[in-house]
Phi, psi and omega in degrees: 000164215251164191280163170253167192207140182271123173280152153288165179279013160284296171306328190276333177293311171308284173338328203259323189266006167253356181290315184302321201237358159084012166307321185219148176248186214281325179286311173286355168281334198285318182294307186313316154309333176070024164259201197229126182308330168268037164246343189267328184268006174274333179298304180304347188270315201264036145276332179306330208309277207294162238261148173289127172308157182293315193299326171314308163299308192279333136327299169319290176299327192283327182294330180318313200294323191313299181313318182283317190294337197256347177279319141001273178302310172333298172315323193276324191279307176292350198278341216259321167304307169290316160314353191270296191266044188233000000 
């Protein structure tokens, strides 16, 4: 069986918080670290437990609104292409 080992709460809060914020994906924080990916998402599940902060919240929505705005133009861009080629 395989040994265990403890990460710190430093390292494990830096990870969590470059993971958050889309600087790293779980797999280049698991290599940079020399962990295992389903231990970073065991981190990432028992952060889910409790309810998200309002700045949390309000980031989300403002990328949600951002994310509609560019499917918006995208759309438009495609409608305007295709009528073109008709």
């Amino acid at each position: 069986m395989g040994t265990k080992h403890r990460t710190s709460k430093e390292v494990k809060a830096d990870v969590l918080k470059r993971i958050k914020e889309g600087t790293v994906t779980v797999q280049q924080a698991a290599e940079e670290h020399g962990l295992t990916e389903s231990a970073i998402y065991r981190w990432l599940q028992k952060g889910v437990a409790g309810a998200p902060s309002w700045s949390e919240f309000g980031k989300v929505k403002r990328e949600n609104g951002e994310l509609f705005r560019v499917i918006g133009e995208l759309t438009l861009k495609l409608s305007t292409t295709q009528k073109k080629s008709w």
